[in-house]
N, C-alpha and C positions, 0 to 999 in steps of 0.2 A: 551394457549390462551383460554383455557376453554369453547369452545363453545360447547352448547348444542348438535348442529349434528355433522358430519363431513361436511356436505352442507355448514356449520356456518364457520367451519373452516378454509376450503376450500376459500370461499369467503373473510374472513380475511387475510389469509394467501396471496391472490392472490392481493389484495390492497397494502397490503407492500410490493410486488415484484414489482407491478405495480409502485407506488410512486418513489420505491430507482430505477429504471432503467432509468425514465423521468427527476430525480433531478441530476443526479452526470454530474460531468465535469472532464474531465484530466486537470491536473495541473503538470507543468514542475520542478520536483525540483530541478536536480541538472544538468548537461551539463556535456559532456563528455571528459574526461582532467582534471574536476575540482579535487580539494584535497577536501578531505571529513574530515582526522584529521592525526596524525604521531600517528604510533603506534610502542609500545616499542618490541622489540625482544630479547630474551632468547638465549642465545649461538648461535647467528646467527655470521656472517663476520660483517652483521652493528648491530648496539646496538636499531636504529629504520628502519622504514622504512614510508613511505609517501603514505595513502589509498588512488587512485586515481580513479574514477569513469572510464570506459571504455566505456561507452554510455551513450547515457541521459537518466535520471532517469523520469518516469512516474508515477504518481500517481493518484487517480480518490479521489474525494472529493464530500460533498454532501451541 
């Protein structure tokens, strides 16, 4: 950040922590049950099998 003190710094640094903790929201993306995609398996009993999300997925966004 290149500031001149560490005071400079400091106060920069504490603006961008300030900003991203006021702007962000959870956003829901996936629910729990949902299928995500089939993935292929290698010498398994099945040849795929079906990713299935076990809780709902949360994600924060800004």
């Amino acid at each position: 950040m290149k500031g001149e003190t560490s005071a400079i710094r400091f106060e920069e640094a504490k603006k961008l922590l300030d900003y991203g903790f006021s702007n962000f929201q959870y956003i829901e993306n996936n629910q729990k049950g949902e299928s995500l995609k089939i993935v292929n398996v290698n010498k398994g009993v099945a040849s795929n099998v079906d990713a299935i999300f076990e809780e709902n997925n949360r994600n924060f966004s800004f």
